[in-house]
C-alpha angles and dihedrals in degrees: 000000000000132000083239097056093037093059095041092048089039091049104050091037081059102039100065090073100067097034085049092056096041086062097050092054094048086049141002115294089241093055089043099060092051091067090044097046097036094048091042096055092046086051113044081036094064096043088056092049092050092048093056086230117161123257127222104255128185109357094341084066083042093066093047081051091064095037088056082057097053114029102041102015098040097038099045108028088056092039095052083050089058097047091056088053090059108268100155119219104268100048087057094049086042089060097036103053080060086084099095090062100035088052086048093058081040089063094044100060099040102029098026102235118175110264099194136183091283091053094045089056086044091047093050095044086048088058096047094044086054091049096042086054089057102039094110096046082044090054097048095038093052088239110304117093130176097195085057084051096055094042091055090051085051090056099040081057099051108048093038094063093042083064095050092041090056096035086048120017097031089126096040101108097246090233099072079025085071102037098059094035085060092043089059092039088058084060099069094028090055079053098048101040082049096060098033123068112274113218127171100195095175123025100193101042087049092061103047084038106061084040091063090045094053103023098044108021113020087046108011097041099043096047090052087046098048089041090053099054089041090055104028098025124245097281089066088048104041083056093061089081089059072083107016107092090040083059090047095046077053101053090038087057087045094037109035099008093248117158128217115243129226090249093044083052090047085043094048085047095058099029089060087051085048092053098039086047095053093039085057095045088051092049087050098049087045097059090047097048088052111121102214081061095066092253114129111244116240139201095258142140139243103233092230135112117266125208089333120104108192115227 
């Protein structure tokens, strides 16, 4: 992968996590997520159309369905509540970035995938670097956080619908993937912006805001993340949050003025060990289920996100 593609997929990736924030800040998370999920789906919707590709029908259409549940409604619906309740940027993008090797472990338990000593160190690391993000939250709150909580939920969702996605829709084109899977997240978050308070606290920022959700991160980002796996493979790309949420505590400090704690630093430290570790560990089981190598290939799964931007 070039050092072009790597930044541009780095940036936008990261850059949902500020802009997502901001927005949350300018109207309530849940209206928030009607525009995202509304304009996402027209969108990605017309450029499918207009691309002829083919749409899931019958149960095939069933499984993105899920995976519109868990993956959007679930993850975004728990980590904007989260945002509202004062999870800064970083510690979002500290805990999210922990879905390659969630999603590893994922694998492990329901298809089975070899863990291996390289994913249990990654998957320890992965834990510490996640405790060591909310040690000072941990500490203020005496232990028991609910921002932690609905992070964790986010991530759960997440990296459970990236294994059935790729267990069940591998062969569905992302784009009416997306669309659907959008389509079917609206439905929850209608529910849920009708039954919560609605606030616009900034007009202005709402507006340039939720652009930047859907325009840069819910369509642009998503179309540079999936390119990049289709063309350099999942290991390249899973690499790539080895650096992600440092790029993202960056752009929170340029974009909202928030500051990296001592215990985020020590969290973005071990979470990029985590991520380099399972990448390798990837790389490693790859080359050993090749079959011109004389492996076996198995019914596993490459510990990435699918068609899902965080932010």
């Amino acid at each position: 992968m070039s050092a072009q593609t790597a930044s541009t997929v780095t940036f936008f990736y990261a850059l949902g996590y500020p802009v997502g924030n901001a927005a949350v800040a300018a109207m309530s998370p849940m209206a928030v997520l009607v525009f995202r999920f509304g304009l996402a789906a027209a969108i990605l919707g017309t450029w499918a159309r207009v691309a002829g590709v083919s749409w899931p029908r019958g149960t095939k259409l069933g499984h993105v369905a899920v995976t519109g549940l868990l993956m959007q409604a679930v993850q975004f619906c728990f980590l904007y509540l989260a945002i509202e309740r004062g999870a800064p940027a970083v510690l979002c993008a500290v805990l999210i970035a922990m879905n390659p090797v969630a999603t590893a472990l994922l694998a492990t338990v329901f298809l089975r995938d070899r863990l291996g000593a390289l994913r249990v160190v990654a998957l320890s690391l992965g834990v510490a670097a996640v405790l060591a993000a909310c040690a000072s939250r941990l500490r203020a709150e005496h232990g028991v956080d609910p921002v932690l909580g609905l992070l964790l939920v986010a991530l759960l969702g997440l990296a459970t619908g990236g294994v059935y996605q790729q267990r069940f829709c591998a062969d569905v084109d992302f784009r009416a993937a997306a669309t659907v899977q959008n389509v079917v997240a609206l439905v929850p978050a209608t529910a849920l912006a009708a039954i919560t308070p609605f606030a616009v606290h900034n007009t202005a920022h709402a507006v340039w805001a939720v652009a930047g959700v859907v325009l840069l991160n819910a369509v642009v980002g998503v179309s540079l993340y999936v390119r990049a796996i289709s063309i350099h493979g999942a290991t390249a790309v899973t690499m790539l949050f080895c650096v992600i949420p440092a790029v993202a505590g960056a752009l929170s400090w340029a974009m909202l003025g928030q500051r990296i704690d001592i215990g985020v630093g020590i969290g973005l430290a071990l979470g990029a060990a985590a991520c380099w570790l399972n990448a390798r560990a990837s790389s490693h089981q790859k080359r050993q289920d090749d079959p011109r190598r004389g492996g076996r290939r198995q019914d596993r799964v490459d510990a990435v996100h699918d068609a899902a931007v965080a932010g």
